[in-house]
C-alpha positions in Angstrom: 2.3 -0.3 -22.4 0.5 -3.8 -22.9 -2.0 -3.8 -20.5 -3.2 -7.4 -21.5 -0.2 -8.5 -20.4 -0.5 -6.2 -17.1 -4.2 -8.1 -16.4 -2.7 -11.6 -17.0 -0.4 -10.9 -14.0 -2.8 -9.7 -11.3 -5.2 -12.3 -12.5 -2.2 -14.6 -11.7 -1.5 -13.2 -8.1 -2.6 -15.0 -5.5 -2.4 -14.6 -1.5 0.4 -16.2 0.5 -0.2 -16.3 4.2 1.2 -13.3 5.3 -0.7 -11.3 3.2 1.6 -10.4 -0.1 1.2 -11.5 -3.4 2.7 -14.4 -4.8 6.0 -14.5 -6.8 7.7 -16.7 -8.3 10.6 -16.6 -5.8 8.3 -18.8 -3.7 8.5 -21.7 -5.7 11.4 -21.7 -7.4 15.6 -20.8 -7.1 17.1 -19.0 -9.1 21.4 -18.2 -9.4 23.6 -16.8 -12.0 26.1 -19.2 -10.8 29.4 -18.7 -13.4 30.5 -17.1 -16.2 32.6 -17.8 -19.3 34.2 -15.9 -22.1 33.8 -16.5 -25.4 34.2 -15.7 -29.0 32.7 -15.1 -32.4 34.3 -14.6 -36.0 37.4 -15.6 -38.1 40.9 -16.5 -36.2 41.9 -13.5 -37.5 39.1 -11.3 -36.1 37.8 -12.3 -32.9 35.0 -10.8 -30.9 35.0 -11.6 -27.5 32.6 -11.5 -25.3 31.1 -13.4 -22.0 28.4 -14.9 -20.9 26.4 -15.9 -17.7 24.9 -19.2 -17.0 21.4 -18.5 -15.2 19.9 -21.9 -13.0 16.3 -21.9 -12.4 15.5 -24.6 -9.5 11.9 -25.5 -8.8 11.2 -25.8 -5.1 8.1 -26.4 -5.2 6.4 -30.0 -6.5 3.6 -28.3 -7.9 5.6 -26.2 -10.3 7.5 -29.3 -11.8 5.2 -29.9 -14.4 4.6 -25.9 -15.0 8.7 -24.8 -14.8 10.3 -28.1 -15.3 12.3 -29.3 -12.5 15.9 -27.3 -13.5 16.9 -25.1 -16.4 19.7 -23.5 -17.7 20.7 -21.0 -19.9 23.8 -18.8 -20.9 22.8 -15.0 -21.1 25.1 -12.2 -22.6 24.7 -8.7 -20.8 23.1 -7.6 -23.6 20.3 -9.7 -23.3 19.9 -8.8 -19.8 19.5 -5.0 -20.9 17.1 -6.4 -23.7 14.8 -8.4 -20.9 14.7 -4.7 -18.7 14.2 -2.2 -22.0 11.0 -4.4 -22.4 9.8 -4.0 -18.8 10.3 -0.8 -18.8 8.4 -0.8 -22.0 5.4 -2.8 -20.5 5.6 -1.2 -17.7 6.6 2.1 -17.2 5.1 2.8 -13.8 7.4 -0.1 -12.2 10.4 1.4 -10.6 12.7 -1.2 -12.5 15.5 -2.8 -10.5 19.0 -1.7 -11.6 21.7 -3.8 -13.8 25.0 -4.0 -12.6 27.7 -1.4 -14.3 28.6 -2.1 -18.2 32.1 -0.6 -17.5 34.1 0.2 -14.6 32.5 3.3 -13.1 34.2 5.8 -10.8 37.5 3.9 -11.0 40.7 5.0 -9.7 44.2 2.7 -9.9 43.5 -0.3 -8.0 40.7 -0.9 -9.8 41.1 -2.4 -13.3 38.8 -0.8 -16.6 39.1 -4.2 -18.6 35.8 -5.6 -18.5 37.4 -8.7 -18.6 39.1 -8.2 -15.4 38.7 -11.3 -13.1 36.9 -9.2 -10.1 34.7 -6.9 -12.5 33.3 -9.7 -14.1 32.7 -11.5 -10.9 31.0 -8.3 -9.3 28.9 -7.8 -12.2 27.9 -11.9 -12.2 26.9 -11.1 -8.6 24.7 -8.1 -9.8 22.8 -9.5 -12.4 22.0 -12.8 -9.9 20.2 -10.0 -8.0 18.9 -8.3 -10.8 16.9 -11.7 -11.1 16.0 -11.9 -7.9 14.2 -8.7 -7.6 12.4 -9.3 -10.5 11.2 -12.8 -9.4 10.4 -11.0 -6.0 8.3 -8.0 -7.4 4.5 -8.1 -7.0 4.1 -7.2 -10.5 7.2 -8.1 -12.6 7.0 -11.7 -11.3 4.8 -13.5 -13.7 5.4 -11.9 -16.6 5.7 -14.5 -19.6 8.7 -13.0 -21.4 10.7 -12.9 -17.6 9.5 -16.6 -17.1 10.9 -17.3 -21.5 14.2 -15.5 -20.5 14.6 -17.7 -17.4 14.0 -21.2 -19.4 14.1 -20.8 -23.6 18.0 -20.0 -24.4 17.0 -18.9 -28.1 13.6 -18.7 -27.9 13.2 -15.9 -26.0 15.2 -13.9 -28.6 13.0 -14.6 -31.9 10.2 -13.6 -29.0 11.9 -10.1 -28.3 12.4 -9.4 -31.7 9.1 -11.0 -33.3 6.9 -9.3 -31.0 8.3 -6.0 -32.1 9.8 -5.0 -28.6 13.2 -3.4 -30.3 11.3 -0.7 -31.9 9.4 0.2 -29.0 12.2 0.8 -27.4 13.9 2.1 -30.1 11.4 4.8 -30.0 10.9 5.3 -26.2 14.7 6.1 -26.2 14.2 8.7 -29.1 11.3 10.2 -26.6 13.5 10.0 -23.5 16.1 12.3 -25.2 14.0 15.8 -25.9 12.8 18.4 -24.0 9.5 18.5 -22.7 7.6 21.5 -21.0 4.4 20.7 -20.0 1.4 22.9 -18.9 0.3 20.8 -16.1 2.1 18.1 -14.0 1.0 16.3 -11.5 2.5 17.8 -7.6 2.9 14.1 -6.3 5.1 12.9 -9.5 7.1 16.2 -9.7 8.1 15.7 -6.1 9.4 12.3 -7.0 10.9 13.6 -10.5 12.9 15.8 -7.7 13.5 13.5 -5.1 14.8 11.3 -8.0 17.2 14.5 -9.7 18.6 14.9 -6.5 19.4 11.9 -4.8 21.4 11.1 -8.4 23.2 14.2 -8.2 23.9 13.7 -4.2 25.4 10.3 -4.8 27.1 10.7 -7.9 29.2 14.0 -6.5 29.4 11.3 -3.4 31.2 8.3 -5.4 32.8 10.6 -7.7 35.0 12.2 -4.2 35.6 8.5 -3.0 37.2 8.1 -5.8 39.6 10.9 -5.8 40.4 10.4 -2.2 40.6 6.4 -2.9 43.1 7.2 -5.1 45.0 9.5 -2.9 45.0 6.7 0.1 45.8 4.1 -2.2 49.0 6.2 -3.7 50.2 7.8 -0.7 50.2 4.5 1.5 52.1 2.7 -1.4 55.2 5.3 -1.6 55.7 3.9 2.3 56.9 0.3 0.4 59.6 2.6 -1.1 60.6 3.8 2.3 60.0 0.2 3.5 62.7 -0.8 1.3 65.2 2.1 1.5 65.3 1.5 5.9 65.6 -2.7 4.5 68.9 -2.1 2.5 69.9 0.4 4.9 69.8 -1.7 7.4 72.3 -4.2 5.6 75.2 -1.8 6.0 74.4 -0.3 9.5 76.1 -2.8 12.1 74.6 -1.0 15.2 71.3 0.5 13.7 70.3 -2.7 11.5 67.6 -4.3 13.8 65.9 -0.7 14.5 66.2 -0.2 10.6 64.9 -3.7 9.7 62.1 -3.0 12.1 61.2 0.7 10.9 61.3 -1.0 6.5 58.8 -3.7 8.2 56.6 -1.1 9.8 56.6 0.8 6.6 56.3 -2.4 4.3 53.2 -3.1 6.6 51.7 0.7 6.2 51.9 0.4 3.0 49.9 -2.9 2.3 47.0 -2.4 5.3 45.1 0.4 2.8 44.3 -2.5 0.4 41.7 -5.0 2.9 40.0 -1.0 3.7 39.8 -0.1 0.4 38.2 -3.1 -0.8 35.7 -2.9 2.0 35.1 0.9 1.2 34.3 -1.0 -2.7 31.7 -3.1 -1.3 29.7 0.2 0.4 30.5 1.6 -3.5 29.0 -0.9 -5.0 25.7 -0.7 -2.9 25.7 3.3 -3.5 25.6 2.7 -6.9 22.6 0.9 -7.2 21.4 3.5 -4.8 22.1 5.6 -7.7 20.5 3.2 -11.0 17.2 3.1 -8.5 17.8 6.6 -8.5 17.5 6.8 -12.2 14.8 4.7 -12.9 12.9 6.5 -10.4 13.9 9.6 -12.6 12.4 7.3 -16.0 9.2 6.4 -14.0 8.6 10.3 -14.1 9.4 10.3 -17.9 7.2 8.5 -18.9 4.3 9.8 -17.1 5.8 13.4 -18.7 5.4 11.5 -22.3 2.0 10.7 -21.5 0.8 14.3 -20.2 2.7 15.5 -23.5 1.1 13.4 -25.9 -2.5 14.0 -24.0 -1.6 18.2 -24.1 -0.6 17.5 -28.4 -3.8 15.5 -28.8 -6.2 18.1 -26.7 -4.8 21.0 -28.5 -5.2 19.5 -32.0 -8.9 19.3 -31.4 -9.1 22.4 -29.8 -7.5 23.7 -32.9 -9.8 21.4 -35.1 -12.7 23.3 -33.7 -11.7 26.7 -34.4 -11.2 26.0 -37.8 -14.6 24.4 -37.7 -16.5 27.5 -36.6 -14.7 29.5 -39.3 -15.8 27.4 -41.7 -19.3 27.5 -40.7 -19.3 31.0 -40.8 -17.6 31.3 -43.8 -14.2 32.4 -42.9 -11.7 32.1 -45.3 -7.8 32.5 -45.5 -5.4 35.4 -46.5 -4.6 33.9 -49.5 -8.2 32.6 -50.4 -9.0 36.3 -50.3 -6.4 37.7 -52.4 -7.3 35.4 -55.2 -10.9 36.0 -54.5 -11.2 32.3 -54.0 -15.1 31.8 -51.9 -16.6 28.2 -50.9 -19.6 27.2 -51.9 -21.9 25.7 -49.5 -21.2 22.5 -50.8 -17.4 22.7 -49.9 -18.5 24.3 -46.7 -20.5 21.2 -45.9 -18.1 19.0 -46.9 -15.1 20.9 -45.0 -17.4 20.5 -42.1 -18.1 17.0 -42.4 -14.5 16.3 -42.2 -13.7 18.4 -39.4 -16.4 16.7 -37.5 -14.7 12.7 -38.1 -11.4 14.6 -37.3 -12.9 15.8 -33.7 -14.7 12.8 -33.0 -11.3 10.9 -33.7 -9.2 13.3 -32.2 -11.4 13.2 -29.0 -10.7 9.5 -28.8 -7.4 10.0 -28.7 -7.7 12.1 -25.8 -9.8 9.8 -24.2 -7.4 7.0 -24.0 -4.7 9.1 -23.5 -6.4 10.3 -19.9 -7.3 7.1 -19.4 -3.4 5.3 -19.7 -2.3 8.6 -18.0 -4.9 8.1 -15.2 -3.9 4.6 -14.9 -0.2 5.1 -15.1 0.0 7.9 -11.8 -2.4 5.8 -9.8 -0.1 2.9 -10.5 3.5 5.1 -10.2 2.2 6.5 -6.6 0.9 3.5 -5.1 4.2 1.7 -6.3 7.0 4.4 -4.9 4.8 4.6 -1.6 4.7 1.2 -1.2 7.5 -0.9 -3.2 9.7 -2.7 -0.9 13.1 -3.7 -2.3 14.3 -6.8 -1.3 17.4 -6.9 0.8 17.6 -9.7 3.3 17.8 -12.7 0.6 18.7 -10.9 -2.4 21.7 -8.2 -1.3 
């Protein structure tokens, strides 16, 4: 965590008239307004890919000279997921909001896997606009210097990511994220939101996984009435008395058939929102990681003194080792001394360590608590 960069954005804060902080969403616009696909390498080997174009309109006069009066700049996905694995980096008490989906999640047959598709791509340009948003709306995220570089610096803003040695951060946090940990002590308040977070997740990923079995039921069992629709059509053809009852009954069917698709797509929309019901979910989840990371690292450091002052004492008194004794090995009270000495530095460094550890532990639940109480996610101008 880089708490200079923490203190920079409170000391930038400043009081609106209602009472909240200042964000950058006060002064300035900002849209991820189209996309376009693209490609790299030979004619023969072609990697493509696309990109957003992100718009950043100052609103306010005074901000001209600060922001610049508009800026644009084409983002790949990946660079999105870059700008969030450094805030959750630099800020791991932040519940971080959610990207859109990489790939097609709970699909079923309507809805196309190509991440190319037309509508995904659309859907996801939508999501990363409010991915924006929130962060330009968040009390703490707003100011940040690297969200402000992504926003204006096209290439910039990746020599910054990588100079500033932000990939191997994360690099490592992932690597930390992916073992075990059993802890001695936890703290009640962040285990209840470690379980809140669990199962929430759980709840609304059983949730969208059933929609989209019984999506894909609907969708198959209204479209075999187009088949009846068009068996009662040509039936009608050869039946002189029947034919307008027939004609009528393939229309009705015809009509069955097509009126699951407007539903469907509205049923898409309430998907859409349960999945980032379900991201939040996770990054709530990651917000009690990393305070587990911390209490782990703070248990390793306050055992390896403990254990640095046993071995002290035996020294002292002259304790030796199994195999010291077999070989009749004995310290003379020089080495003793010296032994000692070294222990000592090793204790007073260790202790430290476990010092600062508390401390960035201490600071970390304050924050984490007073953030899940009171974090209010934007939804009237940013959903």
């Amino acid at each position: 965590m880089t708490e200079n960069t923490e203190e920079n954005n409170q000391n930038s804060l400043t009081l609106v008239k209602n009472g909240q902080p200042d964000t950058l969403l006060n002064h300035v616009e900002i849209s991820v307004s189209e996309s376009e696909r693209r490609a790299n390498g030979s004619l023969n080997i072609r990697d493509y890919y696309t990109v957003y174009l992100v718009e950043v309109k100052v609103t306010d006069p005074e901000y001209h000279s600060k922001l610049g009066k508009l800026t644009t700049v084409w983002r790949r996905y990946t660079e999105f997921e870059q700008l969030r694995d450094y805030l959750d980096v630099t800020y791991p008490y932040v519940i971080l909001p959610p990207l859109p989906e990489k790939r097609v999640m709970f699909g079923w047959q309507k809805i196309s896997s190509d991440t190319f598709d037309p509508n995904f791509i659309d859907r996801r340009r939508a999501g990363l606009e409010n991915f924006l948003l929130r962060i330009a709306a968040h009390p703490v995220l707003t100011w940040d210097e690297h969200f402000i570089e992504f926003l204006q610096q096209e290439e910039g803003w990746r020599e910054s990511y990588k100079a500033n040695g932000y990939l191997q951060l994360v690099e490592s946090k992932l690597k930390s994220l992916s073992l075990a940990v059993r802890l001695k002590k936890t703290d009640p308040k962040i285990e209840e939101y470690k379980q809140y977070g669990i199962t929430l997740h759980n709840n609304l990923n059983n949730l969208l996984k059933a929609r989209s079995r019984v999506a894909e039921k609907q969708y198959t069992v209204h479209k075999l009435h187009a088949n009846y629709g068009r068996v009662f059509s040509e039936w009608s053809v050869i039946e002189k008395e029947m034919g307008d009852a027939l004609q009528k009954t393939g229309h009705y069917f015809d009509s069955l058939a097509s009126s699951i698709d407007a539903s469907l797509e509205d049923e898409e929309l309430l998907a859409d929102q349960l999945k980032e019901y379900l991201f939040f979910a996770i990054s709530l989840q990651n917000v009690c990681r990393n305070y587990e990371i911390l209490q782990l690292q703070l248990e390793d450091a306050e055992e390896n003194v403990a254990n640095k002052n046993v071995e002290r004492t035996r020294v002292q008194q002259g304790k030796t080792g199994l195999i010291s004794r077999l070989f009749g090995a004995v310290d003379t009270e020089e080495v003793r001394e010296f032994k000692v000495n070294q222990l000592d530095q090793q204790i007073e460094e260790g202790a430290v360590v476990v010092n600062n550890t508390k401390e960035s532990l201490r600071y970390v639940v304050v924050r984490s608590i007073s953030l899940i109480s009171n974090q209010r996610i934007v939804t009237s101008s940013v959903i």
